[in-house]
N, C-alpha and C positions, 0 to 999 in steps of 0.2 A: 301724577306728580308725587315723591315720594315726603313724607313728610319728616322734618328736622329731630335729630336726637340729639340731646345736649343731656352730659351726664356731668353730674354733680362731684367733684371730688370724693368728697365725703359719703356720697351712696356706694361707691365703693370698696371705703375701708369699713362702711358698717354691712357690708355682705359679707365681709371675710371669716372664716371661722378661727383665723389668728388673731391673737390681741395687736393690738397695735394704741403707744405711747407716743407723742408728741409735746418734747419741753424745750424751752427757750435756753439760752445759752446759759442759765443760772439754772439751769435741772429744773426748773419749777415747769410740771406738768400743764399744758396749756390742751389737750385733746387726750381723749381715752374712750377708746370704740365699746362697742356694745358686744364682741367678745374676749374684751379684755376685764367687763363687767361679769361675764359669764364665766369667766378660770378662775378670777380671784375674790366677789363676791365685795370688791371694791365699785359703787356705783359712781357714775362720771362726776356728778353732782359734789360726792363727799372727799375726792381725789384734784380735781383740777383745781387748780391753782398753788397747790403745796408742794412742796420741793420733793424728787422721787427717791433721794434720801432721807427724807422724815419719818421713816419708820412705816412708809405706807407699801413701800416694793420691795426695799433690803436686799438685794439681789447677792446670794453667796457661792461660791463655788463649789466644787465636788467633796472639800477638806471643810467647809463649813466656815470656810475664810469671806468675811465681807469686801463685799467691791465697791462700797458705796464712799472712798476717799476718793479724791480728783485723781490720785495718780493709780488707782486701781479700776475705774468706774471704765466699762468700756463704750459708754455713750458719750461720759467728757474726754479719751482720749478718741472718739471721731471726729467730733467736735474741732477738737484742735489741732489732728493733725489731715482732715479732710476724707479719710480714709476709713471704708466702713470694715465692719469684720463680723464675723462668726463667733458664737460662744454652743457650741453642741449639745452642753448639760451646764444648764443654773440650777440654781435653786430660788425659788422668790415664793414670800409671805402672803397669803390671805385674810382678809379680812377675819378670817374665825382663824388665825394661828394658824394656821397649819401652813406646812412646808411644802411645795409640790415640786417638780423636775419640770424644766420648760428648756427648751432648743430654743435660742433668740439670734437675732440679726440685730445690727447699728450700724447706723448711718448717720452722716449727716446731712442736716435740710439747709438746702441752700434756695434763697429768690432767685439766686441767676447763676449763672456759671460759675461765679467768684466770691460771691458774701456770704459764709456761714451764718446761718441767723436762729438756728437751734440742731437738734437730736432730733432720730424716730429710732425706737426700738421694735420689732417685728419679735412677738412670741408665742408658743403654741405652745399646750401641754404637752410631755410625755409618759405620763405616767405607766402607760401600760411598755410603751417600749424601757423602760428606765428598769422596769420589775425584771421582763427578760437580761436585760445588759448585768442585773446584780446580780440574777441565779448565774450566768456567765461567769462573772467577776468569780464568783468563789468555787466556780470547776476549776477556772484556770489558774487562782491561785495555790489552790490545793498541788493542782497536777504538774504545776511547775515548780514547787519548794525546793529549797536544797538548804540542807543543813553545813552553814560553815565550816570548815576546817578547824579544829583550835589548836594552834602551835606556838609557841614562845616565840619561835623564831619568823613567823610569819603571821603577817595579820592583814586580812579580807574585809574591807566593807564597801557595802553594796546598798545603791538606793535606788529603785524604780518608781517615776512619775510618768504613769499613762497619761493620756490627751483627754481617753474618755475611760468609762469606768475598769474595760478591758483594751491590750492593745499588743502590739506588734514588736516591741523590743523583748528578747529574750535573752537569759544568760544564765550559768554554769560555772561551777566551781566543784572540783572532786579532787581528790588526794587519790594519785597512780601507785605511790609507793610510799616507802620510810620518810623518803624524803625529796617527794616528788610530786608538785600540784600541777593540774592544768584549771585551763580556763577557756570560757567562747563568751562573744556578746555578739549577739546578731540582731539584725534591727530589719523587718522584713518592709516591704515597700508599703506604704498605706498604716491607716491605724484602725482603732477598732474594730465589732465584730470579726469581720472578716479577715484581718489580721491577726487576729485572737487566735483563730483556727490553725493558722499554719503555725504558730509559735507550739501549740501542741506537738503538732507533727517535727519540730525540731527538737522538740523533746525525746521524743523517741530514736531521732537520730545519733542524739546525745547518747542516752542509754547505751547506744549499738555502737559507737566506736567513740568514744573519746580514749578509748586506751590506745589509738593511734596517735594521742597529742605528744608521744614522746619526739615526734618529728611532727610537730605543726603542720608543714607545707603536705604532708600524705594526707592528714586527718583534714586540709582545707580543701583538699582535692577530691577525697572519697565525700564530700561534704556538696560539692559541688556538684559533683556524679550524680548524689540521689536525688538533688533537688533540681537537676534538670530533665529529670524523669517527670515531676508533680509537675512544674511550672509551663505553661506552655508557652513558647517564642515571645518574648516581649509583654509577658500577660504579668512575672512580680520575680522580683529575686530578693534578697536578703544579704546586704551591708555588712559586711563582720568584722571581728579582730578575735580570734585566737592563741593561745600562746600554754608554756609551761613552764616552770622555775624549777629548778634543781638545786636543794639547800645544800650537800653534801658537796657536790661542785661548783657553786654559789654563781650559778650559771641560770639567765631567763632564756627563752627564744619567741618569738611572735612573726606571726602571720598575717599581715594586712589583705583583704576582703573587698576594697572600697568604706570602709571605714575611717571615721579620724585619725589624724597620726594620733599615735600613743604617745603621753609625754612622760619622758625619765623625769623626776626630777631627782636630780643628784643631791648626798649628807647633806654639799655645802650649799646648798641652794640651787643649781645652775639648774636650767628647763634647758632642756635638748627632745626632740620632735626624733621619734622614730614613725620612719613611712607608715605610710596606711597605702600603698599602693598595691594593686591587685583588683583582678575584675570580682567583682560583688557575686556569692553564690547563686548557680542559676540561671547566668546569664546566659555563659557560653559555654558547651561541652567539650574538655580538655584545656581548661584554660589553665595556663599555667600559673605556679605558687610556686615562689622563693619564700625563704625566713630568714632572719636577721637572728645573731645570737648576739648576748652582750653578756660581760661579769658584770655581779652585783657585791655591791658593799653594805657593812650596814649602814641603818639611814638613810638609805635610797628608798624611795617609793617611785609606784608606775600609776599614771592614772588613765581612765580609759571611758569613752563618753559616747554615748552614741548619736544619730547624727541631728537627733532634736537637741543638742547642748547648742552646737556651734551655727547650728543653723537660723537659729533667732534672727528677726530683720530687724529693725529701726524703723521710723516714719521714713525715713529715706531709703526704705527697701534696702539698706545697705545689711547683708550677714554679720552676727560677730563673730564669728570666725575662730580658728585655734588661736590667736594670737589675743583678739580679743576678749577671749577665755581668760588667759593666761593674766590679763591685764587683771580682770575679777577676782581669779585667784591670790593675784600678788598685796589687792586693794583689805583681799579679806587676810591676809596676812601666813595665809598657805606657803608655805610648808610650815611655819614655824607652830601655825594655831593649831594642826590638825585637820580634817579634811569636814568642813560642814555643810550635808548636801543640804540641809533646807537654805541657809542662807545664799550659797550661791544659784539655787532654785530662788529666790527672791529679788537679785541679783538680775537674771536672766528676765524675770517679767518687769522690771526695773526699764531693761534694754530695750523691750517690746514693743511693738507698734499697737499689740493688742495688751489685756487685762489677763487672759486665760494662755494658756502657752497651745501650739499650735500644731505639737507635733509629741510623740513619748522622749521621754527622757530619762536616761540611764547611766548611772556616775557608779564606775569601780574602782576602788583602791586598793593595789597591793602595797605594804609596805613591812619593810624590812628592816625591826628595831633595831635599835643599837642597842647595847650592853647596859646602858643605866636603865632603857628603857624599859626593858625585860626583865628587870631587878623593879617595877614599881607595881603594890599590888602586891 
């Protein structure tokens, strides 16, 4: 007769060599395993019972921004919205100060199917992986640079928010001629590491033909050619939007990729959506590319997002969407404020179901002074 095994909740999470937190619906720490004692040098004894925003966890993100408000904290929004999530790089405090790099999980603890009745957050060191991902960080920063165009008549800004320290959106700005710029944003499938990689290798593509951007649809096609060479059937492609302005004939043209539409937005205010339609580089060999031309006026600007802006979900899994977008932009007072990516990067984890954004994030703006503008300064 075989004899009875009853295991203990709890011997459980104190075999884990993840830390593991348990707090009640007020963040007051109610359980803290024995290697959560061992990463942070906070004993269970000195920690349970005090709120895990009191200065004992501080949990901050990659920018060194605190999560420890209700509406940033991603253990109070499991909490409330029932739904657990990922954070792939924190940062949280030890008892002797120091800062360390931790991959965490949050959930919420429920008694039964239906009654929230606290938080668990699941965390493990990374330190040694966090060292490689920074030596990463600054190859790919370096090896991707590009030094803006400065022209009176046109003006580039550009703002890249990875998911994790390196990642998978890439982009391009070069001057063809006197009076002639291109551009590419390409956003490759997946983030980190390993989408670090191919973001190099479209670097080099870059390099080797964007003097075909004088016609988009050739330079999205030779684009598509070589990355269905690397890719294998269904294994990654790369999302994009391409395009070139021509000051002299006051002419843009763009390429859509499977990318967000591009939005004009017109002197007088108006948004108008140009297609993002197009099979994504990669996919298919010989897929065909159209391009769109349009005149430009001044005080027109184009903006162009890649697809971690509009992808954001809600508790209700709902996306916000281009239109959604649009709504944020209108809220911050865009076109008339100028284009400011942190706040609507703020904006966007505002939207979120999570605290940390979920995907890279890439906001470009062309825009096209008018006369007084160009005269300030």
């Amino acid at each position: 007769m075989g004899s009875s095994f009853v295991i203990d909740d709890r011997l459980i999470t104190e075999s884990m060599d993840n830390g593991v937190c348990v707090t009640d619906l007020d963040r007051r720490i109610v359980y803290w395993n024995e290697a959560a004692e061992r990463i942070t040098n906070w004993r269970s004894k000195d920690i349970v019972g005090y709120s895990c925003f009191a200065g004992v966890f501080c949990p901050t993100d990659k920018n060194n921004r605190s999560l420890c408000t209700p509406e940033l904290c991603p253990l109070q929004r499991a909490m409330t919205t029932g739904l657990g999530s990922e954070c792939p790089l924190l940062f949280i405090k030890t008892k002797d100060r120091r800062r360390i790099p931790v991959q965490a999980t949050f959930a919420p603890l429920r008694r039964n199917k239906w009654e929230i009745i606290g938080g668990v957050q699941v965390f493990r060191d990374i330190s040694q992986a966090y060292q490689e991902l920074a030596n990463a960080c600054a190859i790919q920063t370096v090896a991707l640079q590009h030094e803006l165009p400065q022209d009176t008549r046109v003006k580039f800004t550009t703002q890249y928010f990875p998911q994790d320290l390196v990642g998978g959106d890439y982009y391009a700005i070069e001057q063809l001629s006197a009076d002639q710029y291109c551009f590419l944003l390409a956003d490759v499938m997946g983030h980190g590491l390993a989408a670090s990689l191919y973001t190099m290798y479209l670097r080099g593509l870059w390099d080797r033909y964007h003097p075909l951007l004088t016609s988009p649809a050739s330079f999205a096609r030779r684009m598509n050619h070589e990355l269905n060479q690397l890719f294998r059937p269904g294994e990654s492609f790369a999302a994009g939007v391409c395009g070139m302005v021509d000051l002299a004939r006051r002419e843009a043209a763009f390429t859509g990729a499977g990318n967000p539409p591009v939005l004009w937005i017109h002197a007088n205010g108006k948004y108008e959506l140009l297609s993002g339609a197009g099979v994504p580089l990669g996919v298919m060999e010989d897929a065909p590319y159209d391009e769109a031309r349009m005149r430009i006026r001044s005080g027109d600007r184009f903006l162009l997002v890649s697809d971690g802006v509009v992808e954001v979900a809600n508790g209700d899994h709902r996306p916000l969407g281009v239109e959604g977008l649009i709504g944020v932009l209108k809220r911050l007072g865009y076109p008339g404020s100028g284009v400011e990516v942190s706040a609507i990067r703020e904006e966007l984890l505002r939207y979120s179901k999570t605290a940390v954004q979920e995907d890279d994030q890439t906001v470009i703006e062309i825009r096209f002074p008018s006369g007084k503008e160009k005269g300030v300064g």
